[in-house]
N, C-alpha and C positions, 0 to 999 in steps of 0.2 A: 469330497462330495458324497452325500446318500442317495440313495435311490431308493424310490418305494415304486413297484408296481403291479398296476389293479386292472383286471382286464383285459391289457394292452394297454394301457396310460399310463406315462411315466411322469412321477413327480421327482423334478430333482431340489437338493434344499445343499445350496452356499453353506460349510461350517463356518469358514471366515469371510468376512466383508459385510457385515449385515450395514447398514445405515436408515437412520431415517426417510432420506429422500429429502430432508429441507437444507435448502441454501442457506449458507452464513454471510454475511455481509460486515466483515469486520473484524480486526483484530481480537476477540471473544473467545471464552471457553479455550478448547485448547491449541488456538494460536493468540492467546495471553499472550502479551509479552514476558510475562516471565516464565512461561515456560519452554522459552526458544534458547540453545546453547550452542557455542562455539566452539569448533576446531581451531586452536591458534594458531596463527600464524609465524613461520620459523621469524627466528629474532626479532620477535612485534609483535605487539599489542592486539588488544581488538576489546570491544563495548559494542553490549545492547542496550539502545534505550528508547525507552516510549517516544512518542511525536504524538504531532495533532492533523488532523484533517481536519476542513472546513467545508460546506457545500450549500449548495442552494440549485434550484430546478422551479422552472417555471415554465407551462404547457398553455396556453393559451387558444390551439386548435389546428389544423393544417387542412382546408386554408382559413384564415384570419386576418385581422388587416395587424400585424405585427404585436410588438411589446414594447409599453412604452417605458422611460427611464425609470428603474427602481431598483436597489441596492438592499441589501441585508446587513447589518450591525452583528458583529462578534465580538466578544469581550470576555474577559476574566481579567480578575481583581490579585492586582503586584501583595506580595506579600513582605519586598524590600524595594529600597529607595536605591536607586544606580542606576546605570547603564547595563541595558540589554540590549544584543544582537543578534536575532533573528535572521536562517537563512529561508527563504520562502521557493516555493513553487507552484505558479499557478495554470495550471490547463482550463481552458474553456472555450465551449463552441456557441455563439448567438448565431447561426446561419449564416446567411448569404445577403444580403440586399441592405447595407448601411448597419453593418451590424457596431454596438459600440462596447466598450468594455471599459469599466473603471476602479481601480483597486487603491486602498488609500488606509496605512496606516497609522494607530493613534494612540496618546496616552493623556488621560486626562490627568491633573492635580491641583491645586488650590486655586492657581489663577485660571482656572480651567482647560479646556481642551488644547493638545499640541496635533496638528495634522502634518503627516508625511505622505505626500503622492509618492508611489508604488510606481503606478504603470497606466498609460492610459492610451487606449489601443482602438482604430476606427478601420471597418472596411478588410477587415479579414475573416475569415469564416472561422477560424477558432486562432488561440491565444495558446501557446506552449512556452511561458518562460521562468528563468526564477535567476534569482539573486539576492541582495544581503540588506539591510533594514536595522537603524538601528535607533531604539530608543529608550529617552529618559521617565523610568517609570517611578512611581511614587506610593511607598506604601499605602495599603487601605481605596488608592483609586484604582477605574477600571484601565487596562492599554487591549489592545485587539487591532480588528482590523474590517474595512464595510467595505464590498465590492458585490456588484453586480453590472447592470447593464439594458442593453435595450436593442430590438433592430426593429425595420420595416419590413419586416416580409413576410409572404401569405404563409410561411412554416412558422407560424406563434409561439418561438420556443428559444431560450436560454436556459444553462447550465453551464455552472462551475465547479470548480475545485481546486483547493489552494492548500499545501500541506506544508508544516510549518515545524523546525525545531531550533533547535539553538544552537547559536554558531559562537557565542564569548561574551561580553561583557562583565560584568561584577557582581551581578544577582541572575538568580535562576529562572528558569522559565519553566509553565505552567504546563507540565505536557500530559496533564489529567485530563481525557478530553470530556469529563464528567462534570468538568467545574467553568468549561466553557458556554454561556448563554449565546442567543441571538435571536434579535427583536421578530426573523421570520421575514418574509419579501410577499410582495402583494401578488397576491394569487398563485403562489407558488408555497413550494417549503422550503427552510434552510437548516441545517443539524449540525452537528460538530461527530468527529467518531475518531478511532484510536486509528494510530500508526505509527508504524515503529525503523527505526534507524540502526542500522548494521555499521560500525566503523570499525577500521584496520589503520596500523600504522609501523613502519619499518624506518629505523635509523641507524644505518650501519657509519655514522660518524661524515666527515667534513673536513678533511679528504679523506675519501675510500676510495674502493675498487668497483662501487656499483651495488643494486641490489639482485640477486639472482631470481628468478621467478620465483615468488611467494605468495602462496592464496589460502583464504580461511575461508571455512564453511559455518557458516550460520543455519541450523534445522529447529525442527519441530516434529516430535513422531507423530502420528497419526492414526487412529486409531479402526481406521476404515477406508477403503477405495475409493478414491476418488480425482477429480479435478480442480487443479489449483491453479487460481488464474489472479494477476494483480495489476495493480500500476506501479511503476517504478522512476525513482532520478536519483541519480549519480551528481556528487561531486568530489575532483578526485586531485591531488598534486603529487606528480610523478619525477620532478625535476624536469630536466633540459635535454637531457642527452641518451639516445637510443632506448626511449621509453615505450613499452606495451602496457594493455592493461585487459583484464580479463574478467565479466561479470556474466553471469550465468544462473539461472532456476536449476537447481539439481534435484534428483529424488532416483526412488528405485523401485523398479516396476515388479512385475508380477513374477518374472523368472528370473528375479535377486539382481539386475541387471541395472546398475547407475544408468542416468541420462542426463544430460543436458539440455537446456533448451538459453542459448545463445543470447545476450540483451545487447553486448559491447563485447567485441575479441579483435584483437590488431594492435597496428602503433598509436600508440597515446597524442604522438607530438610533442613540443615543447608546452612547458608550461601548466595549464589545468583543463581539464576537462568537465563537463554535466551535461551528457546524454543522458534522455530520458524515453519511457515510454509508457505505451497503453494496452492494457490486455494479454500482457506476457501470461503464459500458459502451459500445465506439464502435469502428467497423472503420473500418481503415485499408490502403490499398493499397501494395503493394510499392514497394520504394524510397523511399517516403513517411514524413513526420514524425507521429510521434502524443505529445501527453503535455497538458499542464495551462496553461491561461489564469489568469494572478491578479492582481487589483489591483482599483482603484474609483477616488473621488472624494471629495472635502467641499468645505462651502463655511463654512469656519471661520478664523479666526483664528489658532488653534491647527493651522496647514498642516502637516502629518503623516499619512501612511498607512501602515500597515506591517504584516506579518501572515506566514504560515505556514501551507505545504500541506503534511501528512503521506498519502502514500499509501503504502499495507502491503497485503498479500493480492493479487498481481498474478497473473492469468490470462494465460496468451497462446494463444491457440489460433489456429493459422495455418490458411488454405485446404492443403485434400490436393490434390496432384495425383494424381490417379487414374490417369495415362497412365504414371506412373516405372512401367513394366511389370514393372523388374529389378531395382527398390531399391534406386539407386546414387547416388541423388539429384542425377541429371541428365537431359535429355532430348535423346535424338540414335539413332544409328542402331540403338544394341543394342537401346531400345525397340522401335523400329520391327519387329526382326528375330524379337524373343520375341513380338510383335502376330501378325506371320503364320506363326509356328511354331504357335501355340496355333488360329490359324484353320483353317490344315492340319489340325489333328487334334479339330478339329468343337467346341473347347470353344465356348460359348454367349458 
């Protein structure tokens, strides 16, 4: 830190953490996905890969006499013919008073449209679910997916969100979210934006002895202070026997100091798991790594762990420096020189 003082007035000027002051809204710049790297996990695997977000927001007024039924259309064009499977997860809140929700996906091709109902949800004030989808798509046509919704009540508002990547089939899936359109929803907006998927995988053979706790870190450095906040869903398969599982926002704060910030920690249970959530959150200091802890344990025979971090809806809201007096996003002497021009002329 410097110090200049004039008077009695001291100006202090941050050498590190300068930032803009604008929010990011999205996998961009430098939480790219390819600029995010992993710590492996002992005897196993791990992959980062792009995903897709969907969304759509519709305000209508509060109060209002509600929003009537209308959906938005998403789509992007197969570039092969086969079987795709898609795992999906969709959050959405239409309020309270008959709120409805309908999700529906699709793949057109020569004899045209094929329709898959999704999910279709009435009389709950938000919608938290996901599972697996799968279709036949056909070079050159579009496949996607149309969901929105509708309620009666004096809060005039629905939003959603649905984030999507690929769970197997025989052709690839589209997780450029640059190359996905949509027709838009009436009186509202709809977009596509990037997100991205963490996977770990452990196979210590069939029979074993178990897998011992094992966890990899997924990061991104950072190049300034700030606040990292996201959505996140899990899916995960741990085997049968004496399984935890451990997922976590890591970074390192201002006095070198790791942290945690908790999403899922405990026993797995048998079988699979996808916990999710909303607005997971954890500052992190300049120059410092911030991103996702994932993995667990079992004590089975069936030794295998493996599973899958979706985070979508990224915040970054960095520290302002208040001192860039001249908004050049640096700090040095012009500062310094607009500091005592404005003192000369009495400004407060």
């Amino acid at each position: 830190m410097y110090k200049l003082t004039a008077t009695g007035i001291t100006l202090a000027m941050m050498a590190t953490g300068f930032a803009s002051g604008q929010d990011s809204d999205g996998f961009y710049g430098v939480f790219d996905p390819s600029n995010w790297s992993s710590m492996g996990i002992t005897d196993g695997t791990v992959d980062i890969t792009a995903a897709v977000e969907l969304t759509y927001d519709v305000k209508l007024g509060n109060p209002s006499n509600g929003v009537s039924f209308r959906t938005s259309e998403y789509s992007s064009t197969a570039t092969e013919t086969g079987t795709l499977r898609v795992r999906w997860n969709y959050f959405a809140q239409h309020k309270f008073f008959i709120p409805v929700y309908d999700l529906i996906a699709f793949a057109d091709g020569p004899g045209g449209r094929v329709e898959t109902p999704v999910g279709n949800w009435i009389n709950t004030s938000n919608v938290d679910e996901e599972g697996i989808v799968e279709l036949q798509i056909t070079d050159g046509f579009d496949y996607g997916f149309v969901m929105g919704g509708s309620n009666s009540d004096s809060n005039s508002s629905i939003r959603g969100s649905l984030t999507v990547v690929r769970d197997g089939g025989d052709v690839s899936f589209d997780n450029d979210f640059s190359n996905w359109t949509n027709t838009g929803i009436e009186s509202g907006f709809a977009r596509s934006r990037p997100a991205i998927e963490f996977q770990y995988d452990v196979d210590l053979g069939n029979p074993g002895g178990g897998v011992p706790l094992s966890l990899a870190d997924f990061t991104v450095q950072v190049p300034e202070s700030g606040q990292f906040t996201c959505d996140w869903n899990v899916s995960a398969f741990h085997a049968f026997n004496a399984t935890t599982a451990h997922y976590a926002l890591i970074a390192i704060d201002g006095d070198g100091v790791e942290s945690e910030e908790i999403l899922f920690s405990g026993d797995f249970g048998p079988s699979q798991i996808s916990p999710d959530g909303r607005g997971a959150s954890i500052y992190v200091a300049s120059g410092e790594p911030v991103g996702v802890r994932a993995g667990g344990s079992n004590f089975d025979s069936n030794s295998v762990i493996g599973g899958s971090v979706v985070l979508s809806r990224i915040i970054w809201e960095p520290e302002v420096c208040v001192v860039d007096l001249n908004n050049d996003g640096q700090l040095n002497f012009f500062d310094i020189s607009q500091f005592l021009n404005l003192f000369s002329a009495g400004c407060p």
